[in-house]
Structure formats: structure tokens, C-alpha cells
N, C-alpha and C positions, 0 to 999 in steps of 0.2 A: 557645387551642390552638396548638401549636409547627406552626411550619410543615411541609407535607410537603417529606423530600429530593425535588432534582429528579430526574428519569429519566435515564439516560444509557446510552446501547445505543453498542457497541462493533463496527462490523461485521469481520468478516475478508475476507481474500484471497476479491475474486470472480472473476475470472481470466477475462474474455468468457461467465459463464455466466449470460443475460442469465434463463433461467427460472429457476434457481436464486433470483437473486435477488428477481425477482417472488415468488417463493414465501413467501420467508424475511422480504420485507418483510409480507408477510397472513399470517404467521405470527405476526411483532413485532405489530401493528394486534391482532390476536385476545388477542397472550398479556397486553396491556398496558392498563391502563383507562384510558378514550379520554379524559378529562382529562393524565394525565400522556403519554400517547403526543403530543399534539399539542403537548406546550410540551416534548419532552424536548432533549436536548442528543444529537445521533445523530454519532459519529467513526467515517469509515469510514475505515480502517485501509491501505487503499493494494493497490496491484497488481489493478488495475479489468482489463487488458489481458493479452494473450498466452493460448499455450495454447487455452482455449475459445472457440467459434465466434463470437462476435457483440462484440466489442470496443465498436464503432458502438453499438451497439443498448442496451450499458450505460452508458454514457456519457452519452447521453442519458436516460436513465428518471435518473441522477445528477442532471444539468443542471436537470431538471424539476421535483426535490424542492422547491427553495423555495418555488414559485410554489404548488404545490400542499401544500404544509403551513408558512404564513408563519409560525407563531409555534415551530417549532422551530430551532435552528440546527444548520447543518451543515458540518461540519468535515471536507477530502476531507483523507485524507493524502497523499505519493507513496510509491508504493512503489517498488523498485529496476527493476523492469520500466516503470513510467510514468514514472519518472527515465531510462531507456533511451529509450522511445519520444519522448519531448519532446525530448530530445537528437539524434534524427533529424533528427526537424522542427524544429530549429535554435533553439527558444524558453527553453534557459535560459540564465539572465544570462548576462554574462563575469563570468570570476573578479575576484574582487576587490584582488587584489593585482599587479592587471596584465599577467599572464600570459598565453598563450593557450592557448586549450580542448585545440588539439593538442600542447600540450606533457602533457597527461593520457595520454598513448600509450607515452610511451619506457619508463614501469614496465614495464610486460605486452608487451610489443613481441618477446619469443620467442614469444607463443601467437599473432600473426597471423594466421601460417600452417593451422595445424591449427583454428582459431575461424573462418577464410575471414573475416576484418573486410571491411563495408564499404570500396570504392574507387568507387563510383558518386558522381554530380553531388553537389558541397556538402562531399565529406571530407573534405575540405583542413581545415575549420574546423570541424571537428565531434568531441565528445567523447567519447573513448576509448567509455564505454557504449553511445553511438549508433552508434560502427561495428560494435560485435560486436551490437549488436542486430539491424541490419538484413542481418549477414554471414551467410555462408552456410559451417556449421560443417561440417568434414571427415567426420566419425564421422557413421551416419546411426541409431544407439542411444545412446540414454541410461541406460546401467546402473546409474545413480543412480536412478534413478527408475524405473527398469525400463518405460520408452516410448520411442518412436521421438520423436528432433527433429522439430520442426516449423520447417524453415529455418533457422533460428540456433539458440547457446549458449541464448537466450531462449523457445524456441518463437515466435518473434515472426508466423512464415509463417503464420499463423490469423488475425491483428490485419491484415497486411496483407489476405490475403482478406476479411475482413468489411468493409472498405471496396473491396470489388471492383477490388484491384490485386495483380499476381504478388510474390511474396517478394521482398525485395530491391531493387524497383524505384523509383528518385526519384519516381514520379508520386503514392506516396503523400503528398508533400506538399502536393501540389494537391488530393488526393481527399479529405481531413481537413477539414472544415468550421470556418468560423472558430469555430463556437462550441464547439467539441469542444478547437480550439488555446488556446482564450480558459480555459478549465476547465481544462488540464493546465498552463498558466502559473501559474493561481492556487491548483494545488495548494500545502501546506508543507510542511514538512519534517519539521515538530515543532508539538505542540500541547498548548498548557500552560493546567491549570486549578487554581485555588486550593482551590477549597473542593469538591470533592466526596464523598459519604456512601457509607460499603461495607459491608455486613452482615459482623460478624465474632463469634467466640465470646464476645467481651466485651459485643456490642451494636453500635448502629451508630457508625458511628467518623466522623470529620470527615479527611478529609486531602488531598493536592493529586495531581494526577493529569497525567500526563506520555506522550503515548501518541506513538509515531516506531515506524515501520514493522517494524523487526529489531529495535531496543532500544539499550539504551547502554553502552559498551565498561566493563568493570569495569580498573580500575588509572589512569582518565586522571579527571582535573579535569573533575565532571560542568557547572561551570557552563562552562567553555570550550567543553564539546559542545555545550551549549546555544545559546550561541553562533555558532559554527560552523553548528548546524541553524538557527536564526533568519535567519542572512545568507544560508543557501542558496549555499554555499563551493562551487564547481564547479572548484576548481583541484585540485580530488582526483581520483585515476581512479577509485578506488572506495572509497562513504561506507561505512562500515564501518553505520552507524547505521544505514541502507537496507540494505544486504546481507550483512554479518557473518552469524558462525552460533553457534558456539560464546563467542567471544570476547563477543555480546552478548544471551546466554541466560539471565544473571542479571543482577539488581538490584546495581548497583555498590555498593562496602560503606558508601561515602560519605553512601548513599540509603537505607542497610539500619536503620531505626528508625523502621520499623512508621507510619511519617505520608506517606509517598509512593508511591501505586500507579504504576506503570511498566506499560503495555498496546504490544501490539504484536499484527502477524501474521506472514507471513513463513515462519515455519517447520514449514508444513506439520504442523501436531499442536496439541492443545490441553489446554494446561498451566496450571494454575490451583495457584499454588503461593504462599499467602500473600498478598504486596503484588505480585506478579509475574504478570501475565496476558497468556495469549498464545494467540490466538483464531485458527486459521487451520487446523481439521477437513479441508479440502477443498485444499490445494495447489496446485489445478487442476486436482485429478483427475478426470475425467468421473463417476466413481461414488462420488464421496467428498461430502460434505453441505457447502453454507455455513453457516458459523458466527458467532453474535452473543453478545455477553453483556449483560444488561439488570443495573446499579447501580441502587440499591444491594445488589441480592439474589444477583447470582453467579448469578442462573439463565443458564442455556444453551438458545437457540431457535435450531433448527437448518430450514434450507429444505425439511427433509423428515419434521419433525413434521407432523401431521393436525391441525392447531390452527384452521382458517378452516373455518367454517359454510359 
């Protein structure tokens, strides 16, 4: 008998919503038979932080997985918010081409002002993202999104409260436990699989599977992104592949023959368009659902199906 494909659940943007995702994870456990749920391949998709109340409190139920389900592996992505927040706390590389972090400022260097960038203890050497994350943005609506900021461009002033420190303030890098720091160092950037199985009109199909947080810019040299995401390149001020929108909302044409799935979240909507999957129902919206997708079937289990007995 041919072996069964393995599981691979895909999570989205959970944005500090720590019931959400309690939910959604005894959502996946119900919807999945508990031979393939324990050995599945689970890539959470990145942007664990901001917005929603409990940043803390997700990070750890993260932290936890292994220990508590050893034969699955787990793949955290970063998302452009947890590429912010680490960039606070002062933990990603230096760029590699010898530069330094503060030379990622001079691009965006008109919107200081109006974004209030971080100037508290450590800015001197901290990366363009980390100061607008922890700044304190002029506008107090976000008409984009039709909510009030919370602190920064980021909503970041929720993340700081769930570790019991005011917006903005250096203490949160004392107040962040090593092992919270130790998990947002060892996020990636990018995560690459060879052989994974996806249910399609033909039958089930064999192809390789490429999941980064926003997606991959269509017109540039996808292995040079890859690249680029591998080394974890911070002489950029901002990774297009972590925060792009439009520019990385399809499958570059490069990749466009039907043998490479490209997953992400990011973009607030969930779009299942072929080899193009992009899993992110909830935004961070307090009334909007977390969203997974379970390989090779394309089903959709959301943190607010009634699926756990």
C-alpha cells in the first residue's frame, strides 16, 4: 500500500490572540485523525505579536508545542511585525555586508516625523522596523483598517502591555523573557519543502512548497530571494517578502508551472487561488476568525468552527 501523504496545516496571522488560537489548535486535534495530526508538518505563518491582547501568552503556548507533540515538526515563520518586535530587542543579525542596522533609516527618513520612530535607550543601533515599531505614531486612526492605533504604525502598544510595560518604553527589553527572545531569534524567514502532496482536479499532485510570510516579489530572480530569505539580509529597511502587498500577492511567473505551492499570510483575506495560498482570515481583527489550512485537502479550519467535543 502507497504510503499516506504527510499532514501539513498551514497556520495564519495570530496577532496576540492567545484564545483564538487555543481554539483553532482543538479545532485542527478534532478535524484531523490523531495518527496524522501527531506526526504532521504544522508552519505557522508568522505575525504571533501586536494588535491582540496577549502576545506573552502566544508565544509561549508556541514555545510549548514541541515538547508537547515531539513527533511533529514545527516551523515558526517571522512575520513583518515579529521582524519589528526582535528588532527592538536588538536580536537580529548584523547585516551581512557590513553595514549597519542604522544605515536602514535614511530610505523612509521623511515619515519619522509623522510615524514618532523610536528615540528611547538602544536607537542609535537599532533597525529602521524596531524604531517605528516601538514609535509612537502621530495619527490616533487608522483608516485603513478602519481602528484606532494602538501606539505605533504597528499596533505594537498591546505587545508591550501583555508583558506589563507602557508603549514605547526600553523596559520592555528586560521584561521579555529569555525564552520568548531565544524563539523570536530562531524564527526564518523562509521555509522550503521538497516533496509535499495537494489535492487538485487532476488528483493528488507531488510538488515543493515555499511558505515566507507576504510572498515573493513577481519580476526579480526567485532563487536570489531565496537567498536573501535564507541569510536573513537586515541591510534592507523593508523585506518586501515579510511586508509587500500587492507586488507579492502572486506566484512569481518564474514558479508559475503548477509544481510549486507558495503559502503565506499577511494579508488579512484568504485567497486560495491554485498553487497560491494565503491564509490570514483574521488580520488581527478582534472579530475576525484564525485561519489554518490542512494539505493535502485545502480544507479550511477556522478557530471558530464547533469542531472539539
Amino acid at each position: 500500500m502507497a504510503q499516506k501523504p504527510r499532514t501539513v496545516l498551514c497556520v495564519g496571522d495570530i496577532h496576540g490572540y492567545i484564545s483564538k488560537l487555543n481554539n483553532l489548535w482543538l479545532n485542527l486535534q478534532s478535524a484531523i485523525d490523531p495518527s496524522e495530526f501527531s506526526s504532521a508538518l504544522v508552519i505557522f505563518l508568522g505575525d504571533y505579536c501586536d494588535r491582540g491582547p496577549e502576545t506573552g501568552k502566544v508565544i509561549d503556548f508556541l514555545i510549548s508545542l514541541p515538547e508537547k507533540h515531539p513527533d511533529q515538526t514545527h516551523v515558526f515563520l517571522a512575520g513583518n511585525h515579529d521582524f519589528a518586535f526582535s528588532g527592538f530587542l536588538g536580536l537580529l543579525p548584523r547585516p551581512s555586508d557590513g553595514s549597519d542596522l542604522k544605515d536602514t533609516w535614511k530610505e523612509y527618513e521623511g515619515s519619522e516625523e509623522r510615524e514618532g520612530w523610536y528615540r528611547g535607550e538602544g536607537f542609535e543601533d537599532m533597525h529602521l522596523q524596531g524604531r517605528r515599531w516601538a514609535g509612537k505614531i502621530k495619527a490616533t486612526f487608522n483608516s485603513v483598517k478602519g481602528m484606532a492605533y494602538k501606539g505605533s504604525i504597528y499596533d505594537a502598544g498591546s505587545t508591550f502591555e501583555s508583558y506589563g510595560v507602557p508603549h514605547g518604553s526600553s523596559d520592555l527589553m528586560k521584561a521579555v523573557p529569555e525564552s520568548h527572545k531565544k524563539f523570536l531569534t530562531n524564527m526564518v524567514w523562509v521555509h522550503e519543502e521538497d516533496d509535499v502532496c495537494i489535492d487538485t482536479e487532476e488528483g493528488l499532485k507531488h510538488c515543493k512548497l515555499i511558505a515566507v510570510h507576504a510572498g515573493l516579489e513577481k519580476g526579480n530572480n526567485v532563487e536570489e530571494q531565496l537567498k536573501l530569505l535564507r541569510a536573513k539580509d537586515t541591510s534592507i529597511s523593508k523585506i518586501q517578502h515579510l511586508s509587500g502587498r500587492k507586488n507579492v500577492w502572486d506566484i512569481p511567473q518564474e514558479l508559475d508551472d503548477e509544481h510549486t505551492v507558495v503559502v503565506s499570510g499577511h494579508h488579512g483575506k484568504l485567497h486560495i487561488d491554485g498553487m497560491r495560498l494565503i491564509i490570514d482570515e483574521g488580520g488581527g481583527f478582534p472579530d475576525k476568525p484564525v485561519a489554518a489550512i490542512v494539505l493535502p485537502s485545502k480544507k479550511i479550519i477556522r478557530d471558530t468552527d464547533n469542531l472539539s467535543s
